[in-house]
N, C-alpha and C positions, 0 to 999 in steps of 0.2 A: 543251314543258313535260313532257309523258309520258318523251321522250326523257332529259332531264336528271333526271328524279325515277329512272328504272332506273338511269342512272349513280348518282348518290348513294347508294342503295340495294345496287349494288354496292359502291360506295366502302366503306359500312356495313357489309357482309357481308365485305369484305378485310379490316378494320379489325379486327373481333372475330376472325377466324382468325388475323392476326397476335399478335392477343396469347392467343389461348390455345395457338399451336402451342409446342413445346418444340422448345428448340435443342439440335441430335444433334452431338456433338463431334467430328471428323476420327476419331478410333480409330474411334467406336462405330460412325460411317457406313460403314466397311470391313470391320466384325463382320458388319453384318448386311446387309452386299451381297450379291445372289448371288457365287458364288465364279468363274463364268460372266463375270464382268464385269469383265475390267483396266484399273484405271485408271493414267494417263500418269503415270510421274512420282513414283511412289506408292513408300517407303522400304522395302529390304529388309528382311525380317524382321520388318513389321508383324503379320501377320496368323502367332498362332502355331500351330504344326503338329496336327493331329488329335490326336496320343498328347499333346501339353503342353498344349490343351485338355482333355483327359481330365482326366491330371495334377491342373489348376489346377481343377476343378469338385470333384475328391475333396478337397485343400488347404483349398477355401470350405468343404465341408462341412464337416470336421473342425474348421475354425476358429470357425462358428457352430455347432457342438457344446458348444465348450469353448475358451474364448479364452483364460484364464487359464492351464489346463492345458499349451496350445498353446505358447504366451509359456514357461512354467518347463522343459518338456523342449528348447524353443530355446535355454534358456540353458544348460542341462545340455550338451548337444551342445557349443557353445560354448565355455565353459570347458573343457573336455574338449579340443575341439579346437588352444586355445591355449594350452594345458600343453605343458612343457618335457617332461615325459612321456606324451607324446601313445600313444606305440607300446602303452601300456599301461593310457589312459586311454579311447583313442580306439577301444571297439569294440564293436557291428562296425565295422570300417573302413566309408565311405562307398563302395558300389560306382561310382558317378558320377563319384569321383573318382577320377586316378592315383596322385597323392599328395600328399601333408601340404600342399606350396605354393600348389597347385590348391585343394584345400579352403579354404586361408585366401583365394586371390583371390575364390572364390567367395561367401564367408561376407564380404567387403566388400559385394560389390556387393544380399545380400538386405536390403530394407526393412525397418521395423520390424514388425514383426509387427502391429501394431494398425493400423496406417496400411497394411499388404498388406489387413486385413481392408476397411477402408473403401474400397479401390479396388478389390477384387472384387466387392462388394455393391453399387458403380455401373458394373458390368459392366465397369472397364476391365484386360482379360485381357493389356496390352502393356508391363505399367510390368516386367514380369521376363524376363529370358534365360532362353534354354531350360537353361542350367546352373544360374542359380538354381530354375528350374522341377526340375529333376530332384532337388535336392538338398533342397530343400522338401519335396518327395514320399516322399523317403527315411526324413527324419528323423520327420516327423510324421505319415507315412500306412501306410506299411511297414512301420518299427519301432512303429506306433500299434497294428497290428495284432496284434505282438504282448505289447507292454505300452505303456500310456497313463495320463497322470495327470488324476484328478479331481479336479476343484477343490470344495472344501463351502463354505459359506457362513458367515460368520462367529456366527450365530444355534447352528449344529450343532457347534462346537467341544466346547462344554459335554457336547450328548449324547457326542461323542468318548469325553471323559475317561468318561464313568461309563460306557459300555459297555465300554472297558478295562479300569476298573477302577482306574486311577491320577491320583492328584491332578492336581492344572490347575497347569500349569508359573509356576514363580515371575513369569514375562515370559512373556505373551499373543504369540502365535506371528502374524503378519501374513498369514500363508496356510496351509490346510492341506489337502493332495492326499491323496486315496487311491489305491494302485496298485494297476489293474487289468489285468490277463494276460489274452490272447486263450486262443480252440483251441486254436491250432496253436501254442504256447508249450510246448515240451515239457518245460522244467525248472521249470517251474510245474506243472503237470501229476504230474510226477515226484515234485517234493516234497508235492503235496496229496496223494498217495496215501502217502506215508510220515506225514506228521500224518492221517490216517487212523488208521492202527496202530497209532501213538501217542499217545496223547489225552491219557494222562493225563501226559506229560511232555512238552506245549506249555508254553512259556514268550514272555514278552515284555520286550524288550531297546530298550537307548536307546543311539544312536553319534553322536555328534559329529563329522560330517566335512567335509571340503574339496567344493567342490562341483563339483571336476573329475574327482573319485572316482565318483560317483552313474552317471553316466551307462552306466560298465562296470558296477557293482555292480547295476544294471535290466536291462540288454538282454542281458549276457556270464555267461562265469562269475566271480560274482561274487569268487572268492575263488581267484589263480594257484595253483600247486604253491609251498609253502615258504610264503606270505600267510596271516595270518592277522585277525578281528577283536576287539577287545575292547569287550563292552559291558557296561553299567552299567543298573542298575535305579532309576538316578533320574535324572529326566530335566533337571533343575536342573544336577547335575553333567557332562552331555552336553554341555548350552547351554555351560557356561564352558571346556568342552574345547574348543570351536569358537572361529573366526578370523574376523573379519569380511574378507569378499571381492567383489571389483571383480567385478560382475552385467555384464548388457547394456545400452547406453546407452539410455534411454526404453520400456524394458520397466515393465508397470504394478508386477511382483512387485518390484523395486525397484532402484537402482544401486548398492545397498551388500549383502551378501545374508551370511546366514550361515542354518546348514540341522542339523537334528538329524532321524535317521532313527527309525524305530519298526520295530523288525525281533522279526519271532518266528521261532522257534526250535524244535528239537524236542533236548532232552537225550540227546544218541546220542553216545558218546565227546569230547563239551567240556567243556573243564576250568574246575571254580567255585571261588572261591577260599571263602576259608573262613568269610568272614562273609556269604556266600550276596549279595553287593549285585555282583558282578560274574564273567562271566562270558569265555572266550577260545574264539570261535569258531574251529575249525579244517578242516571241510567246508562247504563252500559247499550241497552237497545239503541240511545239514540246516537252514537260513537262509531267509527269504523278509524282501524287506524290503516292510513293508505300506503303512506313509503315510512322508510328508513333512512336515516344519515348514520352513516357514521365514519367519526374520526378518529383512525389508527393509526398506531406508531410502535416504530421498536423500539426497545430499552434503551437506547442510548441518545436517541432523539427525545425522547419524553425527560430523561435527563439533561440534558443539553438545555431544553424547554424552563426545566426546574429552575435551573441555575442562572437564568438568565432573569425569572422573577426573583430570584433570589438577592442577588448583586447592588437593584438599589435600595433594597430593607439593610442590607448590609453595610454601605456607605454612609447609609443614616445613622447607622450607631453607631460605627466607629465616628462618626464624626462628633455624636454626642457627650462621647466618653472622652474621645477630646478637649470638648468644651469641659467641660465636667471635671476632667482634672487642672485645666488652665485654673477653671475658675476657684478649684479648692486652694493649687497654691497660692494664688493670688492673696486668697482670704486668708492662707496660712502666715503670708507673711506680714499682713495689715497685724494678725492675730498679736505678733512679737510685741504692739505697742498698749497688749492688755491691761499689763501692769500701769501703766503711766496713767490710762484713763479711767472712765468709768465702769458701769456693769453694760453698758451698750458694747464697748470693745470684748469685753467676756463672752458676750452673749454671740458676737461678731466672729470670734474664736473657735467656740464651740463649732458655729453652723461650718466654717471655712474646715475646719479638722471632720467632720462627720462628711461632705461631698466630698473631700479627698482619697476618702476611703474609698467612697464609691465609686468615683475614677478608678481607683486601683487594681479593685476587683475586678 
């Protein structure tokens, strides 16, 4: 009886270990193996290398810094990379890669960024190649270091506008970054000590641009030899200078994206036109661009958007082609009393039978 009550009692004490133990997943069992210990059978390239450990810990962090952040310079990179003018959009060039073809294979094979974040934060360090590892590293750790975008929150937009100083854009912007420059950022650097000197001819500028521009115009010099910018002092008119453009698929900032810059400036030989609302940048030294807007949508809302500009172009022409036929029959049947009259009813004829047509069609 003794005997069988210590089994039971076991049986009880297996029963509650089974179900509070947690189940360790094939990756994580081999994370936290000694390294000491090989197992039979076991996939190469499972367990990633010391430096793409490294790598992948500065990656998380930067990711649970600033997710959103993270997500928009990915897509910056991005679009940049799959520009037709890459040689020119694309810089710095990715050291990790050799070239353009490289880049784009490797830019298939990285996760979405949100869902890289969820699978770091459950420890699983296996879901990326060491080339996606490296190039991850580049774009958001490297060049983070020396400029990075911060995301604000939708509550501190308002404060935005009044520390600028400029009204709240006609259309409420869906994200807004601030750009901020490391140390070791020397053309940042460069130019804070020129708006130093110049105080009192800081000025602030609005550019509506592509969003495969952005990524040289942050990290390179923004502005080649012969390049130049034109910006506007209303940022309403920026917004409608801009394109809506194809984002990153399942990115939170959105799949439809369009982007308006806020860049200050310092008044050192650019030329203003004459009713002081625009301005034509022509040194990149005297330029910093400070935030980001941008306005994202999913595909069905930027549809939605379409077809609702669409609707009164449409009403206008069915309505024309209304008129257009009223007026051909009309003329068709004036046209019946050609015969009786002169070459004016002929001529009458003619026109009333040729807009009929074109009703038609």
């Amino acid at each position: 009886m003794g005997l069988s009550g210590n089994i039971n009692e076991i049986g009880n004490l297996n029963t509650s270990d089974n179900q509070s133990r947690k189940l360790l997943s094939w990756r994580r069992f081999v994370l936290v193996m000694p390294q000491s210990i090989v197992l039979p059978n076991a996939p190469e390239g499972l367990i990633p290398s010391p430096e793409d450990m490294n790598s992948l810990y500065l990656v998380q962090s930067r990711l649970q810094e600033d997710l959103l952040g993270c997500e928009a310079m990915w897509t910056l990179f991005v679009t940049a990379a799959l520009s037709y003018r890459f040689e020119s959009r694309l810089r710095p060039f990715p050291r990790s890669c050799s070239n353009i073809d490289r880049v784009w294979q490797v830019v298939e094979d990285v996760p979405r960024i949100e869902i890289l974040h969820q699978q770091l934060m459950h420890c699983d360090y296996n879901s990326c190649t060491s080339s996606v590892i490296g190039l991850l590293s580049e774009v958001l750790v490297d060049q983070g270091d020396r400029v990075f975008l911060s995301s604000l929150r939708t509550c501190e937009f308002q404060d935005l506008y009044s520390h600028l100083g400029m009204p709240p854009p006609r259309r409420q912007p869906t994200q807004v970054f601030e750009i901020r420059t490391g140390r070791g950022n020397s053309r940042a650097n460069a130019y804070a000590h020129l708006r130093k000197q110049n105080k009192g001819s800081v000025r602030m500028g609005f550019l509506g641009c592509q969003l495969e521009t952005l990524y040289a115009l942050l990290n390179d010099d923004p502005l080649p030899e012969g390049e130049s910018l034109e910006l506007t002092s209303d940022v309403n008119e920026a917004l409608d200078n801009t394109r809506a453009q194809a984002g990153v698929g399942g990115s939170r900032c959105g799949s439809i994206l369009r982007c308006v810059a806020m860049v200050e400036f310092v008044l050192q030989g650019n030329e203003t036109s004459a009713d002081k609302k625009h301005v034509l940048v022509r040194d990149g030294e005297t330029m910093q661009v400070t935030y980001l807007m941008l306005y994202g949508q999913s595909c069905k809302e930027h549809e939605a958007e379409m077809e609702l500009k669409v609707q009164p172009v449409g009403k206008l022409i069915r309505k024309i082609d209304d008129y257009e036929l009223s007026l051909g029959i009309s003329l068709l049947i004036v046209s019946s009393m050609a015969h009786f009259g002169s070459g004016f009813f002929r001529h009458f004829a003619q026109t009333g039978f040729h807009i009929l047509k074109r009703g038609l069609l």
